[in-house]
ZAGU-355043 format. One record per residue: x, y, z of N, C-alpha, C in turn; residue number from 1. Coordinates in steps of 0.001 Angstrom, whole numbers. Atoms other than C-alpha are relative to their C-alpha. Last residue first. Example, Ala and Ser with C-alpha at 12.3 -4.5 7.8 and 13.67 -1.06 7.14 Angstrom:
<rs>
     n.u     n.v     n.w    ca.u    ca.v    ca.w     c.u     c.v     c.w pos
    -820   -1190     -60   13670   -1060    7140    -770    1090     730   2
     890   -1190       0   12300   -4500    7800     900    1200       0   1
</rs>
This chain:
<rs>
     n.u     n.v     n.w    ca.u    ca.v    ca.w     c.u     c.v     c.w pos
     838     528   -1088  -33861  -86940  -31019     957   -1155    1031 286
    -385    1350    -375  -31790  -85239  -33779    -620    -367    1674 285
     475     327   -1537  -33648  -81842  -34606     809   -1613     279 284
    1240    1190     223  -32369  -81231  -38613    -207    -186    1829 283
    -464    1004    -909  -29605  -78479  -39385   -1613    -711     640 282
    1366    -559   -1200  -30852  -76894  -42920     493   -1418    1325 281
     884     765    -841  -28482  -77524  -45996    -744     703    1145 280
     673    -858   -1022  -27204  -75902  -49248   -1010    -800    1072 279
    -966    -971    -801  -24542  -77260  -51397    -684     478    1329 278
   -1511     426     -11  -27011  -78504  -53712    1469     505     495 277
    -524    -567    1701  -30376  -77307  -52706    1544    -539      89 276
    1368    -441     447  -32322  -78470  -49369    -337     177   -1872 275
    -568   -1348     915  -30018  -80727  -48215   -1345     296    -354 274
    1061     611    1180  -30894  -82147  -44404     111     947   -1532 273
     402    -575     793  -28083  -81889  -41699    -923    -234   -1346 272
    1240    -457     131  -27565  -83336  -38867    -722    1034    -477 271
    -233   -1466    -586  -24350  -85187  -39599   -1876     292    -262 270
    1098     -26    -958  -23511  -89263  -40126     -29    1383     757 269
    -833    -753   -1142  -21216  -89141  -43556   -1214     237     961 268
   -1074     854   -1025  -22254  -90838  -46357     396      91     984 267
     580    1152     242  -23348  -88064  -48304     929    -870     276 266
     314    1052   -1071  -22543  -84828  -46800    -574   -1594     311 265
    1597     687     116  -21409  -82932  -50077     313    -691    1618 264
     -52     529   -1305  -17928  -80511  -50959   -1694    -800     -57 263
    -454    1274    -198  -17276  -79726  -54551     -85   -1238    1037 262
     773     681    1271  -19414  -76581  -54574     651   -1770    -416 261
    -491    -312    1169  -18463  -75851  -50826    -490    -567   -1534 260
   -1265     566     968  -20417  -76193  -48355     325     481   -1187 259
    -280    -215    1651  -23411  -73731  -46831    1184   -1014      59 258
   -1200     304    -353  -25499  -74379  -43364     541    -414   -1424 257
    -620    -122    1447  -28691  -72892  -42476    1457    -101    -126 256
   -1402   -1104     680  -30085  -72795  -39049     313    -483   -1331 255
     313    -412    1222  -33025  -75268  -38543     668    1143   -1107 254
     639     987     964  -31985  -75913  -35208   -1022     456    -897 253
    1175     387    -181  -29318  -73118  -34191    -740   -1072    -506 252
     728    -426    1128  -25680  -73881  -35188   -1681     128     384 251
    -289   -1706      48  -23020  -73863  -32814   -1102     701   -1123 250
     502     118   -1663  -23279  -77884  -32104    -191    1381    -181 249
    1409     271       7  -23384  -78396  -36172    -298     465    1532 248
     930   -1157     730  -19893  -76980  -36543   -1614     -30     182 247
    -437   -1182   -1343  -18901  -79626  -33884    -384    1070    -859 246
     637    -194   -1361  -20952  -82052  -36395     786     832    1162 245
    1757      46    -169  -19574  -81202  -39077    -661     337     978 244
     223   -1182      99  -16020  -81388  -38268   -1233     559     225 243
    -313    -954   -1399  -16277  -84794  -37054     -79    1617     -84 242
    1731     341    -774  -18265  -86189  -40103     576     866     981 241
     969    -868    1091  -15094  -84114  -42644   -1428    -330    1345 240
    -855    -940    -790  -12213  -86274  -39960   -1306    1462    -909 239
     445      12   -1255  -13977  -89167  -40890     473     921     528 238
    1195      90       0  -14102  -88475  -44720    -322    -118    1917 237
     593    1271     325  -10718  -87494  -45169   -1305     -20     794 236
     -17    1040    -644   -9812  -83774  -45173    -453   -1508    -268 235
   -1156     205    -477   -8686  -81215  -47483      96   -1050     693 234
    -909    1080     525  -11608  -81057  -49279    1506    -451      42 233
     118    1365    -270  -13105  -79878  -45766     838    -741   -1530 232
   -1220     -62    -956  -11823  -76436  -46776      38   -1596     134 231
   -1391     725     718  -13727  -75531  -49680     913    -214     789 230
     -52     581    1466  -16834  -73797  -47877     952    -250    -519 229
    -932    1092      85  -18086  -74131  -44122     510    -201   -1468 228
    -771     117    2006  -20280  -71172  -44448     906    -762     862 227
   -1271     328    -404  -22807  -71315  -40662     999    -202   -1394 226
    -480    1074    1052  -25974  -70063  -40397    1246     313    -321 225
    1118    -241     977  -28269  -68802  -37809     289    -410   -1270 224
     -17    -388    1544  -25315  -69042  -35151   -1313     -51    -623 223
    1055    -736     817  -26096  -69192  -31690    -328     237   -1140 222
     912     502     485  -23566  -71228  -30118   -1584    -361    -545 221
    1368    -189    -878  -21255  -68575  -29379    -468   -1889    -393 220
     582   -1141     741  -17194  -69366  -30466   -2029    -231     379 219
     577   -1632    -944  -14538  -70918  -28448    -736     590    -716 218
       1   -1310     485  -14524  -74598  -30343    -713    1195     787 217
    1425    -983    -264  -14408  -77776  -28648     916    1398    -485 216
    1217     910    -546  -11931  -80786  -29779   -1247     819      79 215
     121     109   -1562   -9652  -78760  -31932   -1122    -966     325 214
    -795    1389    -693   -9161  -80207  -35312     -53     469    1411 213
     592    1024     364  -10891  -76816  -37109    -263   -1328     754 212
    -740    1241     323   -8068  -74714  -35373   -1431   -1027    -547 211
    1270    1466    -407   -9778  -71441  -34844    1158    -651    -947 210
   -1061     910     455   -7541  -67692  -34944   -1099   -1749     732 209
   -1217     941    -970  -10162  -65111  -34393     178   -1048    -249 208
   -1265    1190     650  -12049  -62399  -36395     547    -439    1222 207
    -721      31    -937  -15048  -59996  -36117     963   -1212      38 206
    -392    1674      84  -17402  -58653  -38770     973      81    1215 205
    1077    1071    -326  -19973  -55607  -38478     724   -1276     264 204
     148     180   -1522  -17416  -53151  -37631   -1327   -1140     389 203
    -980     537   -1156  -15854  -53927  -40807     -68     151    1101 202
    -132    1338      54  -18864  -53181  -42970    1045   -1037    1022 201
    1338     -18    -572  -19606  -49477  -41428      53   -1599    -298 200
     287     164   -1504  -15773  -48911  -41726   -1300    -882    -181 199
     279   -1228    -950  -15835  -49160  -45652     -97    -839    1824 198
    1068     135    -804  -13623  -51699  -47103    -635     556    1088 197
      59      91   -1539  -10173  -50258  -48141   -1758    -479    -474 196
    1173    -518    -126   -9289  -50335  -52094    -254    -941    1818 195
     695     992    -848   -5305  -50828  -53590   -1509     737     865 194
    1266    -692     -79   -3464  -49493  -56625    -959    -928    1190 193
     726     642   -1613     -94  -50808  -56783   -1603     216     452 192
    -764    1168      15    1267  -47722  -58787    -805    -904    1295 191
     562     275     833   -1648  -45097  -58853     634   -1308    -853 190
   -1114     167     526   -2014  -44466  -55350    -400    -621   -1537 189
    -720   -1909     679   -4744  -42366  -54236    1228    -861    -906 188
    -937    -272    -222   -6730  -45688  -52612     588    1205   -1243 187
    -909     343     956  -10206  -46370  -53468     865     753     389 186
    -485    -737     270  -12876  -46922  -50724    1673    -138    -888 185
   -1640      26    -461  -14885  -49812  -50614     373    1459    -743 184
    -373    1083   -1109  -18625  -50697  -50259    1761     328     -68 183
     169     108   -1397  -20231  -47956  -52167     108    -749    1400 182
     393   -1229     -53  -18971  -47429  -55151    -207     108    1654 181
   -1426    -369     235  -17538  -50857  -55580    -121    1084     499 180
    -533     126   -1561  -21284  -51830  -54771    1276     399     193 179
     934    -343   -1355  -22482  -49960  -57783     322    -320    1391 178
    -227   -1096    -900  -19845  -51049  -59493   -1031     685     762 177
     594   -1102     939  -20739  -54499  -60081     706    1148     828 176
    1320    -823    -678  -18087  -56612  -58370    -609     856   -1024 175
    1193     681     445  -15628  -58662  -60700   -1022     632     548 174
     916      -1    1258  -12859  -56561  -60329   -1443    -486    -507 173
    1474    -440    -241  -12854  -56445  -56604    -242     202   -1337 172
     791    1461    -505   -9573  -58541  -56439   -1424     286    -148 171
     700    1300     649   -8003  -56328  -58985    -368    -848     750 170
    1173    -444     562   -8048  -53105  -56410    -483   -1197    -888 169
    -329     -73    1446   -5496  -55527  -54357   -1179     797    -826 168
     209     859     723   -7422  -55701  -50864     950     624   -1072 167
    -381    -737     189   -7620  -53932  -46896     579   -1372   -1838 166
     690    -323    1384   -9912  -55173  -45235     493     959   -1012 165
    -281   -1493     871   -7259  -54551  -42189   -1186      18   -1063 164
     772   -1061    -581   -9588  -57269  -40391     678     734    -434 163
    1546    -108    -293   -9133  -59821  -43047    -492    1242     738 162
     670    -460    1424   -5555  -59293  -43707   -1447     405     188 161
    -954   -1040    -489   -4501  -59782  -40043    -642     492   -1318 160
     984    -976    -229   -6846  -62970  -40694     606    1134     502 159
    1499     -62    1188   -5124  -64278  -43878    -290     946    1110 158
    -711   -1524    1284   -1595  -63880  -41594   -1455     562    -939 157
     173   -1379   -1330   -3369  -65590  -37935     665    1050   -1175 156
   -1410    -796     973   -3755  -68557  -40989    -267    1126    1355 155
   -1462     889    -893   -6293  -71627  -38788     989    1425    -422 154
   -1007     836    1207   -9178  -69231  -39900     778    -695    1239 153
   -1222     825    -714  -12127  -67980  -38215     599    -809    -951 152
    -647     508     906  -14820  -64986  -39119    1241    -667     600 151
   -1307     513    -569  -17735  -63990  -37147     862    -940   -1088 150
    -641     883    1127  -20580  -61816  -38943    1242    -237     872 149
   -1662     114    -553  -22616  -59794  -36775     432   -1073   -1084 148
    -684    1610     179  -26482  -58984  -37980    1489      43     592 147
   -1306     114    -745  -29577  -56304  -37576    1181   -1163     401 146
    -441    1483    -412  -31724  -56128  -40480     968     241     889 145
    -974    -267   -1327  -32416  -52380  -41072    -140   -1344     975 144
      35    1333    -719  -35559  -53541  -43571     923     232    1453 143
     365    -197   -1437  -35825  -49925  -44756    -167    -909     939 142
    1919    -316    -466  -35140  -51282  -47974    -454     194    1063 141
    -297   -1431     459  -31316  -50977  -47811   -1782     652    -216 140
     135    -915   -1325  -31160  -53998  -45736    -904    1280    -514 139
    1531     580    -973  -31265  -56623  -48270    -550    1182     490 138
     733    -155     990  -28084  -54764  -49897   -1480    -458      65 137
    -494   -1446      62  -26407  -54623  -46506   -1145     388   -1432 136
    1124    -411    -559  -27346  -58203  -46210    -279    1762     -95 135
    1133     858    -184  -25507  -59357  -49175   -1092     160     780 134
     523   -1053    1302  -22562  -56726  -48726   -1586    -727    -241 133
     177   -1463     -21  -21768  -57992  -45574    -731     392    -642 132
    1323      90    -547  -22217  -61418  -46675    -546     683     428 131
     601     370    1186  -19225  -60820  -49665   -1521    -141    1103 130
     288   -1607     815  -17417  -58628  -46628    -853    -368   -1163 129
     465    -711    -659  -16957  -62355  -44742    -751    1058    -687 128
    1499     744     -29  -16676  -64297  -48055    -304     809    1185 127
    1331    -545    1017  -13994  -61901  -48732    -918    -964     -73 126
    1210    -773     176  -12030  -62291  -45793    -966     546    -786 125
    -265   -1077    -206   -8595  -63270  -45920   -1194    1137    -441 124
    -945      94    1149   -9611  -67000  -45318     632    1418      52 123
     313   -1120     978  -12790  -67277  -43672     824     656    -892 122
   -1321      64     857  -12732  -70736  -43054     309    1097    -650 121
    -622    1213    -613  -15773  -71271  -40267    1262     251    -409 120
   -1049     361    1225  -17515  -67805  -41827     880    -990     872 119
   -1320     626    -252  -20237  -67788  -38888     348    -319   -1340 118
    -445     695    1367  -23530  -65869  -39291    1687     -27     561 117
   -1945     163     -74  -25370  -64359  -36401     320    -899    -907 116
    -271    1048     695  -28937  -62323  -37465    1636    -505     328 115
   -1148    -454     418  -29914  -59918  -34399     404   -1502    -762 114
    -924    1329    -553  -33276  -60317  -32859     921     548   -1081 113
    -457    -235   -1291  -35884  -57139  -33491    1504    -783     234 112
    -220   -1689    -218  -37918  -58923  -35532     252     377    1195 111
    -676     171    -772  -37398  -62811  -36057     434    1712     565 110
     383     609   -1683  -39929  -64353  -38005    1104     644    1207 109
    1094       6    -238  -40391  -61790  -40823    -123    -967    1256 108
     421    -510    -520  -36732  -60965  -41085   -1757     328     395 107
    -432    -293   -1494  -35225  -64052  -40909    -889    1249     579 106
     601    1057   -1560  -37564  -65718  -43687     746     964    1334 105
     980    -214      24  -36481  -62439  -46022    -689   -1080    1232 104
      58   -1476    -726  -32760  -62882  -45014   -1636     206    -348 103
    -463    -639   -1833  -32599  -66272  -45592    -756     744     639 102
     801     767    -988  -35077  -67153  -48582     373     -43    1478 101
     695    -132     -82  -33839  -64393  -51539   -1166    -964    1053 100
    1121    -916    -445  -31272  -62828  -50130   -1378    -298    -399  99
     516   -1208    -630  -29546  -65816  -49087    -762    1565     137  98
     726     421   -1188  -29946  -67701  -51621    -461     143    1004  97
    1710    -678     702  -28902  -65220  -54225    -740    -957    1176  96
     598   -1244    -211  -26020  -65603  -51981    -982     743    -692  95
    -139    -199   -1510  -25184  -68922  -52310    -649    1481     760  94
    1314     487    -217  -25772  -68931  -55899    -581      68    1352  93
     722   -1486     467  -22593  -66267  -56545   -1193   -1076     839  92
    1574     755    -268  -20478  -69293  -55382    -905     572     203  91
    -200    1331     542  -17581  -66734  -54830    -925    -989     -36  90
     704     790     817  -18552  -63245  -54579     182   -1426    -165  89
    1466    -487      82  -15973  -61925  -53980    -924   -1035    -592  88
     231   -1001     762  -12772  -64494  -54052   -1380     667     357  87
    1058    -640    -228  -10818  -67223  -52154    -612    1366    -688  86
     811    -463    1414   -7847  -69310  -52291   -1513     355     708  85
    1312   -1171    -467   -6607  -69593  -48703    -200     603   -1291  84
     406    -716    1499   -4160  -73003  -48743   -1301    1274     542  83
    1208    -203      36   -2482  -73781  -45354     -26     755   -1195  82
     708     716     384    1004  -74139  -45553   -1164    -353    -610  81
    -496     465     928    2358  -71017  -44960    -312   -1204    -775  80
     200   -1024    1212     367  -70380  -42510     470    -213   -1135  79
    1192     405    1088    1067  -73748  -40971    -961    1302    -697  78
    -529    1303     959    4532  -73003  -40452   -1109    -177    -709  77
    -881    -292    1153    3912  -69599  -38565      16    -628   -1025  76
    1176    -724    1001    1421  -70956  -36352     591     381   -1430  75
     758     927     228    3909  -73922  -35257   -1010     919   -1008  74
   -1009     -58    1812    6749  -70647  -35099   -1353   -1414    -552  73
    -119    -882     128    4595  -69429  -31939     243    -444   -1978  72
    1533     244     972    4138  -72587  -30423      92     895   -1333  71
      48   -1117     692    7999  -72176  -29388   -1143    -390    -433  70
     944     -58    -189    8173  -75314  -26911    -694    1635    -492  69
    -470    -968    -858   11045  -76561  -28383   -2052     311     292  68
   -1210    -173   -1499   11862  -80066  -29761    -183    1251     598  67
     703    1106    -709    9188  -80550  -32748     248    -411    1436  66
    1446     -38     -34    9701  -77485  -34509    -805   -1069    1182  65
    1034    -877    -974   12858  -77230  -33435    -934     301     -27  64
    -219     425   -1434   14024  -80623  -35136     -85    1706    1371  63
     731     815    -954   12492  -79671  -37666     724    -161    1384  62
    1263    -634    -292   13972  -76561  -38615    -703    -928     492  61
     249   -1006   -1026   17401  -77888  -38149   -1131     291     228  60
    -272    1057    -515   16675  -81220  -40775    -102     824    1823  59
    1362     233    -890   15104  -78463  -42525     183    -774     661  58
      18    1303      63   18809  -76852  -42943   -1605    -641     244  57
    -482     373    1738   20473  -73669  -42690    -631   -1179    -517  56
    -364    1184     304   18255  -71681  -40233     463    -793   -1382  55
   -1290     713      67   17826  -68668  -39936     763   -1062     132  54
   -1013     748   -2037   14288  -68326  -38246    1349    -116    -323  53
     657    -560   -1444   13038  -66026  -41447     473    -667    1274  52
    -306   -1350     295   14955  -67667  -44425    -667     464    1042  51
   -1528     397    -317   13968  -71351  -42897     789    1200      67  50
    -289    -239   -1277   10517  -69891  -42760    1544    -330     116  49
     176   -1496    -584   10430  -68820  -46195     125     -64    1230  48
   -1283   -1228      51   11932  -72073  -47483     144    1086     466  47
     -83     194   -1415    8330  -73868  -45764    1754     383    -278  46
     899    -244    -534    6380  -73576  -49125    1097     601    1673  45
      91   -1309     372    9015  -74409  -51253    -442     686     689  44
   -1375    -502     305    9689  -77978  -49557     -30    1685    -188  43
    -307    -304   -1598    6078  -78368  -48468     742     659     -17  42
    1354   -1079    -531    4712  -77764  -52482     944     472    1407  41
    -488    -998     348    8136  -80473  -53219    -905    1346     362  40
    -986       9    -327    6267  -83010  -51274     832    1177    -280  39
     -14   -1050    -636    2740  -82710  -52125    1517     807     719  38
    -471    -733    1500    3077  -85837  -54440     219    1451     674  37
    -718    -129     960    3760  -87281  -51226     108     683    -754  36
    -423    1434     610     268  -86929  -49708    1735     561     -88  35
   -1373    -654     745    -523  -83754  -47424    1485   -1840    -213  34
    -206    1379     561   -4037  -84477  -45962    1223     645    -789  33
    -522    -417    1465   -4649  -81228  -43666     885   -1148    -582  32
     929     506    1128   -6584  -82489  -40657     421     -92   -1549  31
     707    -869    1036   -4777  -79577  -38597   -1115    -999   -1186  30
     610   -1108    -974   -3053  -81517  -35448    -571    1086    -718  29
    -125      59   -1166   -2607  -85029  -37063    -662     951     881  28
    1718     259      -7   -2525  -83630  -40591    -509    -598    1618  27
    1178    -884     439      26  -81322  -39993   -1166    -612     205  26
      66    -954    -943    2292  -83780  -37475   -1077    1103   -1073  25
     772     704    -702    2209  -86566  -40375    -656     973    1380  24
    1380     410     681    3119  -84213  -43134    -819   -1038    1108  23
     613   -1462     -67    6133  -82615  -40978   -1387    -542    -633  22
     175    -879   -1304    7570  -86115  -39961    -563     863      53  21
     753     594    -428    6954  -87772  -43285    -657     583    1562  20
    1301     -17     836    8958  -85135  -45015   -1366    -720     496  19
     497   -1162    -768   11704  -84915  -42449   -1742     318    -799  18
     224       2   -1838   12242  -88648  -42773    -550    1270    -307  17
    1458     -23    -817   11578  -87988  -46832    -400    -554    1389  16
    -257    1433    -356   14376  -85741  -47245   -1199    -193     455  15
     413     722   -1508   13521  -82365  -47944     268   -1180     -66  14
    1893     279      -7   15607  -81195  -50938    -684    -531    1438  13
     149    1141    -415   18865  -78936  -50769   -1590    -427     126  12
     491     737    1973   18586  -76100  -53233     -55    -807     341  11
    1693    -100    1084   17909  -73911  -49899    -408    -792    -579  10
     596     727    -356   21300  -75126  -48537   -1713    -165    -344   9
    -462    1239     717   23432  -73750  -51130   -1208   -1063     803   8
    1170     558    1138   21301  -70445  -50413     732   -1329     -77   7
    1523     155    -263   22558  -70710  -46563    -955     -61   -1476   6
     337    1592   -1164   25961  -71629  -47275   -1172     -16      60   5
    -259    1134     613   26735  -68984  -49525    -984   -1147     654   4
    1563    -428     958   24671  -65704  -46775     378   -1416   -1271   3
    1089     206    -877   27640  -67341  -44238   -1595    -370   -1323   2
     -24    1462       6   30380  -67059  -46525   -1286    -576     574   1
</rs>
């Protein structure tokens, strides 16, 4: 009777009190704009936790989301929420960019010194392992560039993913093989078929749970250049300047600083100058 009750309640819809309540509390303490039409998305989206805390009801789930001092299930929720589309390679241009005016400028002015690169949104890590591979392939000319790669999501599930590097073999379809060859190892199985990311790349990167919407961010403020890419179109325009600029405080001056292909800084008061479309350079503000 029990296991009844609980799908009958499933098919029930969010009401839009609880609807307003959970969409005003995301964007609030995540930035994440979650109109109406988004409504049913939440609904589906946020069945898996109801099925996981046991609960029959979102009317229940809110009201301990918002009544207990369980942080715990807060991360939970907005995993689920939170979008983390992402692919190799993605915005191929980005990284012809980098090898051909980064990493060559870094390593003629900066020998010796250690390149730091911040993934802001790193998702379940293949823009991390995509910059990996990027300098790695730089490198291979006796250059022996020395770099770290820090990677931060709001999802604590993407980045559990991220540092297993551990992938679907079809996510690496698109790679030439040459790097396939030599950037990930191929699993035995022949159902399911899945490919590890060598050690020597995963001890270069390093992961922890970042809220965007915090006030100050725990991470160096050394960077060299900073991927901020497809996340901000989540936010509204004053909540996009604020980001920015606390991404901008962590960014050396003249560091290098990527958006997304949809994303731009026009309009918006940040100290950044474009160089190429998508692609900026942080500017001295006096």
């Amino acid at each position: 009777m029990k296991i009844n009750n609980t799908v009958n309640t499933f098919s029930k819809e969010l009401n839009d009190l609880e609807f307003n309540k959970l969409s005003s509390f995301i964007y609030s303490n995540y930035g994440i704009k979650m109109p109406y039409a988004k409504k049913s998305m939440l609904q589906a989206r946020l069945q898996s936790r109801l099925r996981e805390t046991g609960m029959e009801s979102f009317k229940e789930y809110c009201d301990y989301v918002f009544s207990s001092s369980d942080d715990l299930e807060i991360v939970h929720m907005i995993d689920v929420v939170s979008t983390n589309k992402t692919d190799f390679f993605r915005e191929a241009t980005h990284f012809d960019f980098m090898n051909s005016v980064i990493l060559p400028e870094f390593s003629e002015n900066n020998q010796g010194e250690k390149l730091n690169i911040w993934s802001s949104a790193c998702s379940s890590g293949e823009e991390v392992y995509t910059i990996a591979m990027a300098i790695e392939e730089f490198s291979s000319d006796k250059k022996n560039l020395n770099y770290s790669i820090l990677g931060t999501d709001i999802s604590s599930r993407v980045l559990q993913k991220a540092q297993d590097g551990v992938y679907h073999e079809e996510r690496i379809a698109t790679i030439p093989l040459a790097l396939k060859r030599k950037y990930f190892l191929k699993s035995k199985l022949r159902e399911n078929p899945k490919v590890k990311v060598v050690n020597e790349l995963r001890q270069k990167a390093s992961y922890q749970r970042l809220n965007l919407m915090d006030a100050v961010y725990n991470v160096p403020k050394n960077f060299d250049v900073v991927f901020c890419r497809n996340v901000l179109i989540y936010f509204d325009r004053k909540t996009q300047e604020e980001v920015i600029n606390k991404l901008c405080a962590h960014l050396k001056p003249d560091g290098y600083f990527f958006l997304g292909h949809s994303e731009s800084v026009t309009g918006i008061n940040v100290p950044l100058k474009q160089i190429k479309p998508t692609i900026y350079r942080k500017i001295n503000v006096k």
